[in-house]
C-alpha positions in Angstrom: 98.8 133.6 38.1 96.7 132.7 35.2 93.7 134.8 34.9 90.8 133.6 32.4 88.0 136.4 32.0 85.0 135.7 30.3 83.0 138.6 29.2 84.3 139.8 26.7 87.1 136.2 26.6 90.4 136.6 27.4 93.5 135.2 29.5 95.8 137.8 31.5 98.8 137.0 33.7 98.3 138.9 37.0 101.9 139.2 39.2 102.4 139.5 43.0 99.8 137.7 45.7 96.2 138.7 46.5 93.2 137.7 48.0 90.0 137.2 45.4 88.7 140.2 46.6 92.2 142.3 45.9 92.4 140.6 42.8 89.1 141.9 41.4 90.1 145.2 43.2 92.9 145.6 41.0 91.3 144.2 37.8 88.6 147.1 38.6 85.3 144.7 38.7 83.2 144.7 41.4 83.0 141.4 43.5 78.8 141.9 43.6 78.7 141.1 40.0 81.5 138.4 39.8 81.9 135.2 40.6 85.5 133.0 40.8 86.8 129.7 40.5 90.4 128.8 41.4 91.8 125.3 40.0 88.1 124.4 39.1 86.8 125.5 43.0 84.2 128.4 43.5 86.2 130.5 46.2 85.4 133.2 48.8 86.3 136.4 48.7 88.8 136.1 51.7 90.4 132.9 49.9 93.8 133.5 49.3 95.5 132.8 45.5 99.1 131.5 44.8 101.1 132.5 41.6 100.7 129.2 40.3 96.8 129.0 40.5 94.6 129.2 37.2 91.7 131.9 38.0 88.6 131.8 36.4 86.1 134.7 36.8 83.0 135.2 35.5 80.2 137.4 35.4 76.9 137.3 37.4 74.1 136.9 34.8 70.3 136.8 35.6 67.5 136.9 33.9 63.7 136.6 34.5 60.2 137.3 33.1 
């Protein structure tokens, strides 16, 4: 599958099938701090990605005074 990170920008081809949550297992980034859009969708953690799916994740940002 395509993966698109953002933080510092970049696109990586990932092999084999994973759930979001064993996907950002294997990149190392923790799923507290990340959020992840498959094929323009917002997805779950459980939600299940297919080698031909274009994953988009991005960091958590917040801010405040």
């Amino acid at each position: 599958m395509k993966v698109l990170l953002r933080n510092p920008k970049r696109e990586i081809d990932v092999d084999g099938r994973h759930t979001v949550n064993s996907l950002l297992a294997h990149l190392d980034l923790p799923r507290e701090s990340h959020l992840v859009i498959c094929n323009g969708t917002l997805v779950p953690g459980d939600a299940p990605l297919a080698a031909t799916d274009t994953v988009e994740i991005r960091p958590v940002i917040s801010g405040g005074c």
